[in-house]
C-alpha positions as CSV (number, residue, x, y, z in Angstrom):
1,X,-95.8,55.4,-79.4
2,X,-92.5,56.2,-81.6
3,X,-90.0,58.8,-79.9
4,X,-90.5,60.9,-82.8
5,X,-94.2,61.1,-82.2
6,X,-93.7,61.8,-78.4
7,X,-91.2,64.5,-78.9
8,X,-93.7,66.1,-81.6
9,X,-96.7,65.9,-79.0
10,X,-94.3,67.7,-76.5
11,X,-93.1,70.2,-78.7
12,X,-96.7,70.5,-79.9
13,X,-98.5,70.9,-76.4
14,X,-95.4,73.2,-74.9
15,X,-96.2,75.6,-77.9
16,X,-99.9,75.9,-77.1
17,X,-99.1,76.4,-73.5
18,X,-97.2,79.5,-74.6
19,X,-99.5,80.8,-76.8
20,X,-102.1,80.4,-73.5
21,X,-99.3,82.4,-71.8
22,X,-100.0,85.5,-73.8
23,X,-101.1,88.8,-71.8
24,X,-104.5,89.2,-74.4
25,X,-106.1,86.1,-73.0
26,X,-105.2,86.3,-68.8
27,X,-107.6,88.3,-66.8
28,X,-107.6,88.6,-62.9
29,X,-108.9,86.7,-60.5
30,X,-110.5,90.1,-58.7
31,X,-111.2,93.1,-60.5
32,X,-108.6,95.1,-58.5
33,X,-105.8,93.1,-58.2
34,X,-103.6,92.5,-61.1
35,X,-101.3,90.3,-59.9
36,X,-103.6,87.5,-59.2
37,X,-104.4,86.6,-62.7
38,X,-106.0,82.9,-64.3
39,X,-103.6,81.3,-66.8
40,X,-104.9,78.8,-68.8
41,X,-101.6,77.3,-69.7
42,X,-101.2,74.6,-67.1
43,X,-104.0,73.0,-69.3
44,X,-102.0,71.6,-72.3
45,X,-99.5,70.5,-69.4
46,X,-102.0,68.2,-67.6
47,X,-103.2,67.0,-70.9
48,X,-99.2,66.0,-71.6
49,X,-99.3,64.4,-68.0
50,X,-102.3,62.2,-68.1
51,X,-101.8,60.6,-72.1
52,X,-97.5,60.5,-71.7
53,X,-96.6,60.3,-68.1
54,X,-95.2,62.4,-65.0
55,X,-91.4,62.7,-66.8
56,X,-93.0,64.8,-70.3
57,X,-95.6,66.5,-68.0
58,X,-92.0,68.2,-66.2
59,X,-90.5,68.8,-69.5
60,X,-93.5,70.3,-71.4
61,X,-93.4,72.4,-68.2
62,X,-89.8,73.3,-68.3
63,X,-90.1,73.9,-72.0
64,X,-92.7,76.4,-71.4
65,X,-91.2,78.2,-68.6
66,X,-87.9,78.7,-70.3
67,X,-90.1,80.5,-73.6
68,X,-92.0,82.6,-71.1
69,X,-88.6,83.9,-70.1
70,X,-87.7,84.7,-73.7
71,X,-90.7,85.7,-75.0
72,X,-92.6,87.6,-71.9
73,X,-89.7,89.0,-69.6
74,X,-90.7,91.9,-68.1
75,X,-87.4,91.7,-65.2
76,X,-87.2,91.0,-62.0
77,X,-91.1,90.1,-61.6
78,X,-90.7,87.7,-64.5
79,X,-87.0,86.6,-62.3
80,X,-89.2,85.3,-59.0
81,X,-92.2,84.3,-61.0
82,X,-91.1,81.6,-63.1
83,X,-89.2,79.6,-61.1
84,X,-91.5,79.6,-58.4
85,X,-94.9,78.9,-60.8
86,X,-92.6,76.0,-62.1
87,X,-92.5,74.7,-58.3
88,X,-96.1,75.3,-57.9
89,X,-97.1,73.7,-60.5
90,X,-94.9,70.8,-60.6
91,X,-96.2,70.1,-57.3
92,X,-99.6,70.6,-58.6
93,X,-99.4,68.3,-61.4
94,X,-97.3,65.6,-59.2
95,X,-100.2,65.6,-56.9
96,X,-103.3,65.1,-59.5
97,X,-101.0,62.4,-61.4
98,X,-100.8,60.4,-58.1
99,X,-104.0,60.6,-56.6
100,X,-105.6,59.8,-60.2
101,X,-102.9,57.2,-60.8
102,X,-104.6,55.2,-58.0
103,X,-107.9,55.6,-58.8
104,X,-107.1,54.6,-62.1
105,X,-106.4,50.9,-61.2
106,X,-110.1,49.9,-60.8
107,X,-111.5,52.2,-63.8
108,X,-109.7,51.7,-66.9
109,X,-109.9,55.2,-69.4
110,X,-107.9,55.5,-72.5
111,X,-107.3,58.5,-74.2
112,X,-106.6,57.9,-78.4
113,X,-103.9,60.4,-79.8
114,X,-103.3,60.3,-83.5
C-alpha cells in the first residue's frame, strides 16, 4: 500500500470516528446514569488496527482524541476523559491486536481495501 493511500485511510477512518463521537448518536448504558454512555467510535479504530497495524491503530486514535477536544469540549469533564479513554483504549486495542495476532498464524484472513 502507497503512503499516500495509508495516510488517506487514516485521515478517512479518524474522521468517521469523530462523526461516531457526536452526542445525537451515544445513549447510556442504564437509563439513569448518564455518564456511562456506548460510543461507537472505537469501531473505525479496530478496523484501522486489524487492515494497517498496531502503529496507525495509535494514531487514528490520537487523531481522534485531539478533535474530540476541539470539537466536543465541555471543560474539565472533557480534561480527565480524554486522556484517560485514550489509555483505555489503547490498552484495549493492544490487547485484541495481540491475542488475534497469534491466532492469526494458523488461519490466514485478508481483508481487500481499495
Amino acid at each position: 500500500m502507497s503512503k499516500t493511500r495509508r495516510m488517506v485511510l487514516i485521515a478517512m477512518l479518524a474522521a468517521l470516528s469523530t462523526i461516531l463521537l457526536l452526542p445525537i448518536l451515544q445513549f447510556p448504558l442504564l437509563p439513569g446514569i448518564d455518564f456511562m454512555k456506548v460510543e461507537l467510535s472505537i469501531i473505525p479504530v479496530l478496523i484501522g488496527v486489524f487492515t494497517l497495524g498496531l502503529g496507525d491503530g495509535f494514531i487514528i486514535l490520537f487523531i481522534r482524541s485531539i478533535l474530540w477536544y476541539l470539537l466536543f469540549n465541555q471543560g474539565p469533564s472533557t480534561w480527565i476523559g480524554v486522556p484517560m479513554n485514550f489509555i483505555a483504549l489503547g490498552i484495549f486495542m493492544a490487547i485484541v491486536w495481540f491475542f488475534t495476532r497469534k491466532n492469526s498464524q494458523s488461519k490466514t484472513i485478508q481483508l481487500v481495501w481499495f
